[in-house]
C-alpha positions in Angstrom: 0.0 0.0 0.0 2.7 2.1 0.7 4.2 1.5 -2.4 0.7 2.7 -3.9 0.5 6.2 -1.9 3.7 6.6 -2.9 3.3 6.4 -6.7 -0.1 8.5 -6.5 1.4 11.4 -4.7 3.8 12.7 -7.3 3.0 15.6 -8.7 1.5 16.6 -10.8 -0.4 13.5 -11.4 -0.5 12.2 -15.1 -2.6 8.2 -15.3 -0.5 8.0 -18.2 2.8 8.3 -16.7 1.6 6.8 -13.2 0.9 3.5 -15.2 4.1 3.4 -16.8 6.1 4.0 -13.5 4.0 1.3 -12.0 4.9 -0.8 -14.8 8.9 0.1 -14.9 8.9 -0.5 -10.8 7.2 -4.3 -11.3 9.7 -6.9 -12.0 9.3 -8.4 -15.3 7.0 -5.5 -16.8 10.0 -4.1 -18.9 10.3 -5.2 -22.7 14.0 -5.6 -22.5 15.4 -9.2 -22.1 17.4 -10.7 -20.2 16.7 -11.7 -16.4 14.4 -9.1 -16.3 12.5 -10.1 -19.3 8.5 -9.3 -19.8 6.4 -11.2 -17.7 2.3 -10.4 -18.7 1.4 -12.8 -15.8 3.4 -11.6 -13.3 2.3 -7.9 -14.4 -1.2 -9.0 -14.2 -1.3 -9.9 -10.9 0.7 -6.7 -9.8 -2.0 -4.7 -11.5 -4.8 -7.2 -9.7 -3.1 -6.2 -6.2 -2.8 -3.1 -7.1 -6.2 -2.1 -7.7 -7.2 -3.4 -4.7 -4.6 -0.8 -2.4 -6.0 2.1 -4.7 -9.6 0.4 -3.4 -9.0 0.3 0.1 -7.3 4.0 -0.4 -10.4 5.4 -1.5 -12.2 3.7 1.0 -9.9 5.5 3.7 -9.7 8.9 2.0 -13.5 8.7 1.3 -14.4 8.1 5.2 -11.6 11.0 5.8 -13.7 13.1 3.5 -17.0 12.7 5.2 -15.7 13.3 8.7 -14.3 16.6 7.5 -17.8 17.4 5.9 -19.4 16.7 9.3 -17.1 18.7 11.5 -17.4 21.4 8.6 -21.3 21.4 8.9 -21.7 21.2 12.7 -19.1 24.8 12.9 -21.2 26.2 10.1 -24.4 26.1 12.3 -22.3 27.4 15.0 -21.3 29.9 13.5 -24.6 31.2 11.9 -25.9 31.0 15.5 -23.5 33.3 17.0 -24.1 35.6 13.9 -27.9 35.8 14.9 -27.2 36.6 18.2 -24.8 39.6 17.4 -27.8 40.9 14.8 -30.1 40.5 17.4 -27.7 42.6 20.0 -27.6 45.5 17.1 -30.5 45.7 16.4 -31.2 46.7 20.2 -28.3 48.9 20.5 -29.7 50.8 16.8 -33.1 51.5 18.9 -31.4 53.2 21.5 -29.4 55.0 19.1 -32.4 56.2 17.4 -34.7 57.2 20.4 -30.8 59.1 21.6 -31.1 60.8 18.2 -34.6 61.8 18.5 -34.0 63.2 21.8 -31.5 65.6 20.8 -33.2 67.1 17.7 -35.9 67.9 20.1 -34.0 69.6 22.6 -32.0 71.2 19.6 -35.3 72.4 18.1 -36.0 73.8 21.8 -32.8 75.7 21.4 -33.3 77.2 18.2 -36.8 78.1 19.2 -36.0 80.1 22.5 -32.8 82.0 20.3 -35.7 83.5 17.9 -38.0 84.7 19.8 -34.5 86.6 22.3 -33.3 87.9 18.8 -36.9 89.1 17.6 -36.9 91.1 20.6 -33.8 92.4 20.6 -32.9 93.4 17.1 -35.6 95.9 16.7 -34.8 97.5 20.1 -30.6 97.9 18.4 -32.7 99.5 15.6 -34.1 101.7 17.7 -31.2 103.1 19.5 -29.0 103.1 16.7 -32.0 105.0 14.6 -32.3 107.5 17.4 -28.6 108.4 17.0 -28.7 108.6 13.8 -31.5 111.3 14.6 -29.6 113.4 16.9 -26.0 113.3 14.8 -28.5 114.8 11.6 -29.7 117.4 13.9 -26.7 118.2 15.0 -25.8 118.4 11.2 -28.7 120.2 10.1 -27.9 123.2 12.8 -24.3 123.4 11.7 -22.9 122.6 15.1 -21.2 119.9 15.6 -20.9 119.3 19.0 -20.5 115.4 19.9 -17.4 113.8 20.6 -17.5 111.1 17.5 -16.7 114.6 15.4 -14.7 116.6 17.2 -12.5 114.0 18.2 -10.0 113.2 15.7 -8.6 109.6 16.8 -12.5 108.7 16.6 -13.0 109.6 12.3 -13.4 106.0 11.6 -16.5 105.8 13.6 -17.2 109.3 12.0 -16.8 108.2 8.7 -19.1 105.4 9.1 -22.2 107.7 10.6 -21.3 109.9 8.1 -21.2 107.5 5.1 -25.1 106.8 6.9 -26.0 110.1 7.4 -25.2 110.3 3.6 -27.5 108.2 2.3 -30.2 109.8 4.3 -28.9 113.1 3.2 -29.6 112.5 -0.7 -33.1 113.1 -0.1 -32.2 116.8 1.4 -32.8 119.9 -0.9 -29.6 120.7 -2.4 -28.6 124.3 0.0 -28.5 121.2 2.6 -26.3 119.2 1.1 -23.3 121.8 0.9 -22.2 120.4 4.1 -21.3 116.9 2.9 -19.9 118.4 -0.9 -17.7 120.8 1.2 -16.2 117.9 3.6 -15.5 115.6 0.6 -13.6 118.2 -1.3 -11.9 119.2 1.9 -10.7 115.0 2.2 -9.6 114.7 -1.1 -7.1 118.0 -0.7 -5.6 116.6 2.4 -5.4 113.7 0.7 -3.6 115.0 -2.4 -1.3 117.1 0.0 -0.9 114.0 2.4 0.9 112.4 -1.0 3.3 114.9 -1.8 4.4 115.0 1.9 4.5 111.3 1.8 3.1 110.7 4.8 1.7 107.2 4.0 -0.4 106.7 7.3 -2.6 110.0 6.5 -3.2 109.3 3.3 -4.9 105.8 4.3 -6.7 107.2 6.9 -8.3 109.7 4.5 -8.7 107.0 2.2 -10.8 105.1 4.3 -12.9 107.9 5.3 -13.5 108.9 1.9 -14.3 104.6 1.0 -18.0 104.8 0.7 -18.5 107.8 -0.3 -18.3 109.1 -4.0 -15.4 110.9 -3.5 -12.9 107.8 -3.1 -12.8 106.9 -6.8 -11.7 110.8 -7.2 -9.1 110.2 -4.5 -7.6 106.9 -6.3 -7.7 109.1 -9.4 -5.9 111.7 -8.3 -3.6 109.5 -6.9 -2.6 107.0 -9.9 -2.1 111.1 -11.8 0.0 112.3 -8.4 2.3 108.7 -8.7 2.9 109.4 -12.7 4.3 112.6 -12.2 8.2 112.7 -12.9 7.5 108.8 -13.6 8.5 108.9 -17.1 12.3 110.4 -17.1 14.5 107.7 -19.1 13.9 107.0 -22.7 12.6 103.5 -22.3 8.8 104.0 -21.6 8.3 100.5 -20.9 11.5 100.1 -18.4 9.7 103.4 -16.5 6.2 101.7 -16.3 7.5 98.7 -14.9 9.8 100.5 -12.5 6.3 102.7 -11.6 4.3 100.0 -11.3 6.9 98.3 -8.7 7.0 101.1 -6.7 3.0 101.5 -6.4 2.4 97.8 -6.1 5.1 98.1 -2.5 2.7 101.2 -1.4 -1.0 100.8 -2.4 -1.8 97.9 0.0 -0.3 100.4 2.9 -2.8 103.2 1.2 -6.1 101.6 0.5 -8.4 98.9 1.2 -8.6 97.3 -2.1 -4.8 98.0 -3.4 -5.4 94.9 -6.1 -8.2 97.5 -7.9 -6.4 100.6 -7.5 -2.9 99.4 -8.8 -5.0 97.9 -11.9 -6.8 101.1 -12.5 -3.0 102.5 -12.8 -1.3 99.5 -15.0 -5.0 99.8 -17.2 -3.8 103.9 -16.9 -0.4 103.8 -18.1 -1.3 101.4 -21.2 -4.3 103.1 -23.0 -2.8 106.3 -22.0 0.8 106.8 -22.0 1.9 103.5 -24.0 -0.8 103.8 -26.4 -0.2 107.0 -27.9 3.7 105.9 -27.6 2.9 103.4 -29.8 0.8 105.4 -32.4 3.6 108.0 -32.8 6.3 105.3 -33.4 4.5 103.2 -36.0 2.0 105.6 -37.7 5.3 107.8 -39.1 6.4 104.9 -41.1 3.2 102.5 -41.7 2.6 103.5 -45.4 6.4 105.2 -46.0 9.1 102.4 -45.1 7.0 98.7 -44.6 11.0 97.3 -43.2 11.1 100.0 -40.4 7.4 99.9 -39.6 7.2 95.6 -39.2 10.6 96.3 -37.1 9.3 98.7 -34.6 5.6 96.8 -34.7 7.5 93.7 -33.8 9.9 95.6 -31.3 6.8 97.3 -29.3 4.9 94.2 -29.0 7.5 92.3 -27.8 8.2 95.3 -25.6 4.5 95.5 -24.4 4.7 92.1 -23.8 7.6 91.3 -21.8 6.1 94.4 -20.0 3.0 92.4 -19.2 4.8 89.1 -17.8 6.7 91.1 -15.3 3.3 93.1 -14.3 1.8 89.3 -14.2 3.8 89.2 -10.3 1.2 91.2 -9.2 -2.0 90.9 -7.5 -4.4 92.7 -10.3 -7.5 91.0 -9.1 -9.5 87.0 -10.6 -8.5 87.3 -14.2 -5.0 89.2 -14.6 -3.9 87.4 -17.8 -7.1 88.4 -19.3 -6.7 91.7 -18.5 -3.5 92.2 -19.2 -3.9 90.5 -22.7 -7.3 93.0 -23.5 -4.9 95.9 -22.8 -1.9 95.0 -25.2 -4.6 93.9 -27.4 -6.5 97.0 -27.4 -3.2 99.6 -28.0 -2.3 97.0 -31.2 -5.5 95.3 -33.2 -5.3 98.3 -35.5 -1.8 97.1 -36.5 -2.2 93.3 -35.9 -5.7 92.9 -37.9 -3.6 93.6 -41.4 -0.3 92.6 -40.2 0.1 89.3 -42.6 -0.5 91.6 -45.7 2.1 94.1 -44.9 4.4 90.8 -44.0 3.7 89.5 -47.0 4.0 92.7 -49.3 7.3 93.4 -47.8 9.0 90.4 -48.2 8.2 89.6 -51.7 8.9 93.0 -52.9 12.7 92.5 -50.6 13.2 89.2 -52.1 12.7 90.2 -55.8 15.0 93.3 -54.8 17.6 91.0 -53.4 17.5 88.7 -56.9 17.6 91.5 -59.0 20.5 93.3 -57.5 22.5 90.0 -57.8 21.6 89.4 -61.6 22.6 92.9 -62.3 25.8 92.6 -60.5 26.4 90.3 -63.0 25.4 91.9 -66.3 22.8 89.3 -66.6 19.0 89.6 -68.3 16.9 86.5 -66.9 15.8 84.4 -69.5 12.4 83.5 -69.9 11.3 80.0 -68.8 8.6 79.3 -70.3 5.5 77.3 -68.7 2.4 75.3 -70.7 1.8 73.1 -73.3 5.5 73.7 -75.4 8.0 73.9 -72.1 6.0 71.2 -70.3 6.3 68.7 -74.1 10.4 69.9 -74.0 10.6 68.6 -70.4 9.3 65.2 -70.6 11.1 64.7 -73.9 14.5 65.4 -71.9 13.7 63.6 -69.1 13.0 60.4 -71.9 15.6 61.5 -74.2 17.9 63.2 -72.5 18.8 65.5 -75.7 19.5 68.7 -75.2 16.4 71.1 -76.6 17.1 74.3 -78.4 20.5 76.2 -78.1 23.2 75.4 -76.0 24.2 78.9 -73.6 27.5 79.8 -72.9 27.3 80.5 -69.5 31.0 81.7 -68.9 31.1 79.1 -65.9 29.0 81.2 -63.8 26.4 78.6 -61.9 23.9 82.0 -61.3 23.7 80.5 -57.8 24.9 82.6 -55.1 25.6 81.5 -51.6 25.3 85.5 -50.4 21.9 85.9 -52.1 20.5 82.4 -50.5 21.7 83.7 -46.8 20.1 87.3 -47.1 16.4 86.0 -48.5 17.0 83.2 -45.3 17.6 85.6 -43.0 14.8 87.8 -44.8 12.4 84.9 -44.3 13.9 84.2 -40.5 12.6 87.5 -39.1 9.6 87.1 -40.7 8.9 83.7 -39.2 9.8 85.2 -35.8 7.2 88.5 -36.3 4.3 85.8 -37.4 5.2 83.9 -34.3 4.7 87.0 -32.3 2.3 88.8 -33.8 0.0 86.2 -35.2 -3.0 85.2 -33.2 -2.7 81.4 -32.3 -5.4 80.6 -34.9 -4.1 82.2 -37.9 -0.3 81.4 -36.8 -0.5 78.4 -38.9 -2.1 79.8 -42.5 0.5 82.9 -41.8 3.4 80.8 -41.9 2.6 78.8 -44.4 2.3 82.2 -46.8 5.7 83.2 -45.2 7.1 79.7 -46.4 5.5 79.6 -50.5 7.0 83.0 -50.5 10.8 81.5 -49.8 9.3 79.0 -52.0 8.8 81.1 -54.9 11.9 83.5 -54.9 14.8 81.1 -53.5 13.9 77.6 -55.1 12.0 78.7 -57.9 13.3 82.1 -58.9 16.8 81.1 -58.0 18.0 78.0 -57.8 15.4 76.4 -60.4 16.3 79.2 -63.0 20.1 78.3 -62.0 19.1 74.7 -63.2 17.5 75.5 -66.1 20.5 77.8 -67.0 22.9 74.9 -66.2 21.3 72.8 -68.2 20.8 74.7 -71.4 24.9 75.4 -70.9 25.4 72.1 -70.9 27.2 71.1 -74.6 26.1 67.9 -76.2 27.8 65.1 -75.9 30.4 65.1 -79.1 31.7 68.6 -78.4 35.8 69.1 -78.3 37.1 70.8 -75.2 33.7 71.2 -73.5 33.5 73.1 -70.2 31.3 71.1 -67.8 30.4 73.9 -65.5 26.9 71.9 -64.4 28.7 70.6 -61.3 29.6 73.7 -60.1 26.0 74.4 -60.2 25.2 70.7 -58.4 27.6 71.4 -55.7 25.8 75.3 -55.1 22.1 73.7 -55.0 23.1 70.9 -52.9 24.3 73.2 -50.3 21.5 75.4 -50.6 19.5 72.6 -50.3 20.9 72.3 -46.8 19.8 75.5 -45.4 16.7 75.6 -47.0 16.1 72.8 -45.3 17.3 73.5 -42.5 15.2 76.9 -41.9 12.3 74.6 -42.6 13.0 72.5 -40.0 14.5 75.1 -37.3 11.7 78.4 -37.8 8.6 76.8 -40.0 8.1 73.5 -37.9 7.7 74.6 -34.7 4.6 76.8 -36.4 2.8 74.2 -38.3 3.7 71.8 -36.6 0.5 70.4 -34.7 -1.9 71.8 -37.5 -3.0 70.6 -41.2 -0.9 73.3 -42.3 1.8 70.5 -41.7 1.4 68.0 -44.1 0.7 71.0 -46.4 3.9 72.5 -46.3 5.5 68.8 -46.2 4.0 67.5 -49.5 4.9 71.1 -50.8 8.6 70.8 -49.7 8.2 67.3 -51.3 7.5 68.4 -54.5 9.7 71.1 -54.8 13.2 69.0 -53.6 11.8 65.9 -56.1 11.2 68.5 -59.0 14.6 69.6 -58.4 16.0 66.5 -58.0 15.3 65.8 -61.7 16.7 68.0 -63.3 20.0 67.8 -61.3 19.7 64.0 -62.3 19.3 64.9 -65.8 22.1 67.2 -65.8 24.4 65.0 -64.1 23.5 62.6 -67.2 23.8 65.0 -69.6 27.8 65.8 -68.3 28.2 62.3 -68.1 27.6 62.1 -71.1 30.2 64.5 -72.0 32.5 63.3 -70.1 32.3 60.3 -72.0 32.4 62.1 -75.2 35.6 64.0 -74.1 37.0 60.4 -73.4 36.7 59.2 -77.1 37.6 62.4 -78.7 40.9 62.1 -76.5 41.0 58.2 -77.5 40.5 59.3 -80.7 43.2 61.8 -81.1 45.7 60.1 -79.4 45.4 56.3 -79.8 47.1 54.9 -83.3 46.7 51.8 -84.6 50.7 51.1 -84.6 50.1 51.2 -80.7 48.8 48.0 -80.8 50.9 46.4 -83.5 54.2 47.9 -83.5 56.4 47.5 -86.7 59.1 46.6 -84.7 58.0 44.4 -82.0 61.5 44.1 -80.2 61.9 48.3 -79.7 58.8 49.3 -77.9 60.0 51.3 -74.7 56.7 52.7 -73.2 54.9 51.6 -70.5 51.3 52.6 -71.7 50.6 54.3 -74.4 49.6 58.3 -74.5 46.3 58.4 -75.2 45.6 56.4 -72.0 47.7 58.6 -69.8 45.6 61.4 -71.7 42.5 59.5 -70.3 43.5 58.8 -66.9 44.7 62.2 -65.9 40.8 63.5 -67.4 39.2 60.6 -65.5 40.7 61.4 -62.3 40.3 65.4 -62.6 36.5 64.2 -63.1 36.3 62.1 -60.3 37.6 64.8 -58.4 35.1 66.9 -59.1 32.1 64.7 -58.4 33.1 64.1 -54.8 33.5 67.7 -54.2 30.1 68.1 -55.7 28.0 66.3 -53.9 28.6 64.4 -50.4 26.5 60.6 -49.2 25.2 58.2 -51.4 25.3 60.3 -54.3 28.8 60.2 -54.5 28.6 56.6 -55.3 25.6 56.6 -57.3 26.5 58.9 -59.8 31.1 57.4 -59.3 29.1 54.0 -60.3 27.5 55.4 -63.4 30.5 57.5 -64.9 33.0 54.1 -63.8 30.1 51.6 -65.8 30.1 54.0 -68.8 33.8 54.3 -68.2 34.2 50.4 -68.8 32.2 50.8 -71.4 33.8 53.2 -73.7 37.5 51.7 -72.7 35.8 47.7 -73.7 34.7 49.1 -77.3 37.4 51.0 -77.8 40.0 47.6 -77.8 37.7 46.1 -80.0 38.7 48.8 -82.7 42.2 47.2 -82.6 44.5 44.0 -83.8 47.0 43.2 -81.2 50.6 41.7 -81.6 52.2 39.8 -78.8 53.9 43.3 -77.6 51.2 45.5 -78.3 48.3 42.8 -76.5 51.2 43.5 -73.3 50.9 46.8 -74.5 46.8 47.0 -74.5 47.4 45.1 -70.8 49.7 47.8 -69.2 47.2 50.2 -70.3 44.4 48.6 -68.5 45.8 48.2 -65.9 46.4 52.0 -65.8 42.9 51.9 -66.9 42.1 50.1 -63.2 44.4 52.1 -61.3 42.0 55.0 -62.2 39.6 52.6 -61.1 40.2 52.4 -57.7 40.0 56.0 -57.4 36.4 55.8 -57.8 36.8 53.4 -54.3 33.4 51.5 -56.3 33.8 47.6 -55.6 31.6 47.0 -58.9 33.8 49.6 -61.3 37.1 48.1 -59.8 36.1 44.5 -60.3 34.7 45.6 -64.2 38.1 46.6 -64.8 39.5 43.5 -63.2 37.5 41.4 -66.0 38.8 43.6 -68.7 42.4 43.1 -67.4 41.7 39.0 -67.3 40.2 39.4 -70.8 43.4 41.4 -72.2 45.4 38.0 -71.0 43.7 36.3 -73.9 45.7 38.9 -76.4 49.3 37.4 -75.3 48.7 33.7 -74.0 50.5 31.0 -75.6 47.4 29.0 -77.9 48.1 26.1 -75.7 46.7 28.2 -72.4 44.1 29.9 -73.7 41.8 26.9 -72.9 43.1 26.9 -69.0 42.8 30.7 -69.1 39.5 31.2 -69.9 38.4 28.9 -67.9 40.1 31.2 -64.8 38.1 32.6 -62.0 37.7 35.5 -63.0 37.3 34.6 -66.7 34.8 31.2 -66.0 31.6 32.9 -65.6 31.7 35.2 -69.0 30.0 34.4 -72.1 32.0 32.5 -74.4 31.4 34.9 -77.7 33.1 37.3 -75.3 36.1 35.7 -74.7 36.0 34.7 -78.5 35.7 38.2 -79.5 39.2 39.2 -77.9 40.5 36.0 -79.3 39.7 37.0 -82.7 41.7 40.6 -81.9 45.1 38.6 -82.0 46.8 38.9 -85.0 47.7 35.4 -85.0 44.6 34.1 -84.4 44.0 33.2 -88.2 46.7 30.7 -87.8 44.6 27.2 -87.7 46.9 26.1 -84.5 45.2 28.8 -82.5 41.7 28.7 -84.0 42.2 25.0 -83.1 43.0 25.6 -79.5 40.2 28.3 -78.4 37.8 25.6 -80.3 
């Protein structure tokens, strides 16, 4: 049984697996041989014996099981007695709690009663007395003598001012000879008060001010004393640096002066702006609104920022609720006359800048701007180039000026700079977005369109076709410009238009825009760049041309041949490399190699027809192999795996001109020489000038 308890309690339990440990712990219930060997009798009867121990276990756990259900059952009624009881206690102590509860509301209500009916009693005999001194002060008033201590005394004018601030009320239904009295006293407040400030005596002026508090005369006092604080405020030339400075000095006083110092000390910042700053404002900007657009956005954007700045330091003070709101209805108020039209005066002024800028740089130059047309016949020329890559209508001499100028590019940046910073300021947050964005077609227009693409299309009509001698390939100096300007016209879009759009639809706007301008660009740089391959190329054969004879090849006198390579490929090399040289300073990243791998291919090219041309001797195939090897020296410059291993191939295949016949089979079949087409290899075969002989034909066969 043990052994039975023992099997059963692993965990956790699989039947399958418990059977087969059963089975492995039997003797004779493995199905190896040997002593051990299977035994389906022996088995049985372990499995017969041990069905029986799992029976008498469940027996045993199943009367363990019930005993646990009784002593479960028998607590469980326990329990839910002792849980009746404590309701039943609760529910007592709850009664008492509620007749407690009912108890005190009713002695409460007794309370509240009683208090009534004292203060019913007693508030209309307060009336009373305070009605019938009230009575015998406006006699007192009404004769013109006053004799009770409240007015002579002059430690008690608080309680005076509050029986006369009373006696005030009553005295507005008076005829108006009686009211003289109270007319008279006001003024007479107000002048000590005014005199009080110029003395400085801080203490006298509150205590007037408080007299004076609910009476119509305190918002003349508060008047007269935000004009008394301005006076001799305004020395310096900086207005704003003297209102701030003001306001300072008022905001540390006016809570020892007045009751409500938060209203009084806004009633002098609200002062100073529609009053002093305003009209500051009007003279500097109305002098040069419709006479100098620069000077007048300059001091717009100068004297908002100004106002501003202005506002965030008068933002430390206590102005009341709502400061930011009121501040902002004050700068707003002294500048919606200038900000409600500012984007058209931006706009006028820069374009009218930026065509300035352009056409002071052309004239510098002597130069007329060509037309470039748009429609039906410009649009036809352009996809026939871009298929074609012939060179429509005249070619210009453009003296190798690019018409791109790094000077021009910075000025209409900067131009469009401090515009992007004046529509940040002065836009409102709505039309921030829709501003900027007519800020940024405007750079569009005059730098990438006006200059750079008119550059392009000047480039490219300067560019000479592909057969001309001694061309000038000046289209890489223009490459080199753009890409540059590329740069920081990408870079202001990313540094000063961004941040504007950048969380409106304005975004994705200005994005596909961008997008369209770079990839318009884009093609005709590539086409250029094709274009001077091209030439490059032509150059190459007119140099090949001129240079290479046909003697080079197959020298009359095969043992007196003492150069190296022969002159039309140093000719070639030394252009090559000025080329290569020029493309890398061109253009920087991947187009490097792009356009390296394209000139090297076309390179291999022209050098692979041009042996073609010839019949090589035994010295002038080693001849034809020195060269290419020069050939692939000027390869590696281009640092292009694919050119270099081109050249490679063409240096195997120039083996094939100066093997003996009985290695040409074991050559060609070379590494590098194995995976070439076999007319190939037979076409520089049949170059040899002894490849008529029927031994060799014999051995390439």
């Amino acid at each position: 049984a043990h052994f039975s308890v023992e099997l059963f309690q692993l965990e956790p339990f699989v039947a399958d697996e418990y059977i087969e440990r059963l089975v492995w712990r039997t003797p004779g219930g493995g199905s190896r041989g040997g002593p051990e060997a299977f035994d389906p009798k022996r088995l049985l009867e372990e499995f017969v014996n041990h069905i029986q121990e799992l029976q008498i276990m469940d027996e045993r756990i199943q009367r363990k099981v019930e005993k646990l259900e009784q002593q479960c059952q028998k607590e469980a009624k326990e329990f839910a007695k002792k849980v009746q009881e404590l309701q039943k206690s609760n529910q007592v102590a709850f009664q008492h709690f509620q007749e407690l509860d009912e108890h005190i509301s009713y002695v409460a209500t007794k309370v509240c009663h009683l208090g009534d009916q004292l203060e019913g009693v007693n508030t209309p005999r307060q009336r009373a007395v305070e009605a019938q001194k009230l009575m015998k002060y406006f006699n007192e008033f009404l004769d013109g003598e006053l004799k009770s201590d409240v007015f002579t005394n002059s430690e008690k004018i608080k309680e005076a001012a509050d029986i006369i601030q009373k006696l005030h009320l009553i005295a507005q239904e008076l005829p108006f000879d009686r009211q003289v009295h109270f007319s008279r006293a006001n003024l007479n407040l107000i002048q000590e008060f005014t005199s009080a400030q110029r003395r400085g005596e801080i203490s006298r002026m509150r205590e007037v001010a408080a007299v004076l508090l609910h009476f119509k005369g305190y918002s003349h006092c508060v008047d007269v004393y935000i004009k008394q604080c301005q006076e001799g405020a305004y020395l310096r030339n900086d207005i704003f640096e003297d209102a701030a400075i003001l306001c300072q000095r008022v905001n540390k006083q006016v809570g020892d002066i007045f009751s409500n110092p938060e209203t009084v000390l806004a009633k002098l910042i609200q002062n100073v702006f529609e009053i002093k700053l305003q009209s500051f404002v009007k003279e500097q900007l109305e002098e040069c609104r419709k006479s100098d657009a620069e000077q007048y956005l300059k001091n717009l954007y100068d004297l908002y920022t100004r106002t501003t700045n202005l506002s965030s330091k008068l933002m430390e003070f206590n102005l009341g609720t709502d400061k930011q709101t009121f501040l902002s209805k004050l700068i707003k108020s002294i500048f919606i006359s200038y900000l409600e039209n500012y984007i058209e005066v931006e706009t006028g002024y820069l374009k009218s800048r930026s065509a300035m800028i352009l056409q002071r740089y052309y004239d510098s130059k002597n130069h007329q701007k060509r037309s470039i047309g748009t429609g039906g016949i410009q649009d036809l020329k352009e996809r026939i180039r871009q298929r074609t890559n012939l060179p429509l209508g005249p070619s210009i001499d453009t003296h190798g000026e690019t018409f791109l100028s790094q000077e021009v590019v910075v000025n209409l940046l900067q131009e469009t700079k401090q515009a992007f910073e004046r529509c940040h300021r002065l836009s409102d947050p709505s039309d921030l977005p829709r501003n900027a964005f007519r800020i940024f077609t405007i750079l569009v227009e005059f730098l990438c369109i006006e200059h750079i693409d008119y550059a392009l299309e000047t480039g490219l009509a300067g560019i000479p076709s592909s057969d001309s001698r001694n061309a000038n390939l000046y289209f890489l100096d223009v490459v080199q410009q753009a890409n540059t300007i590329f740069h920081l016209f990408d870079k202001q879009f990313n540094d000063h238009l961004m941040p504007l759009i950048s969380s409106s639809p304005k975004l994705s706007e200005c994005l596909q825009k961008k997008k369209e301008i770079i990839e318009q660009m884009e093609m005709k740089l590539d086409t250029g760049i094709d274009r001077t391959l091209n030439c490059m190329i032509g150059q190459m054969k007119h140099i090949l041309a001129a240079e290479q004879k046909k003697t080079d090849f197959k020298p009359e006198d095969e043992n007196n041949v003492l150069i190296q390579y022969t002159n039309a490929c140093v000719k070639v090399c030394a252009y090559v490399r000025k080329q290569v040289e020029k493309i890398k300073n061109s253009m920087d990243g991947k187009n490097v190699d792009t356009v390296l791998m394209e000139l090297g291919v076309r390179f291999h090219r022209l050098i692979y027809e041009h042996l073609q041309q010839y019949s090589y001797s035994c010295m002038g195939g080693m001849l034809a192999i020195c060269d290419v090897a020069e050939y692939r020296k000027c390869a590696k410059d281009f640092k292009i795996p694919m050119v270099l291993h081109l050249f490679d191939t063409l240096h195997a295949l120039c083996n094939l001109l100066v093997v003996a016949p009985d290695n040409l089979k074991q050559v060609c079949s070379g590494e590098q020489l194995a995976n070439l087409d076999k007319n190939i290899l037979h076409s520089f075969v049949q170059l040899r000038a002894d490849y008529r002989s029927a031994r060799l034909a014999r051995h390439f066969s």
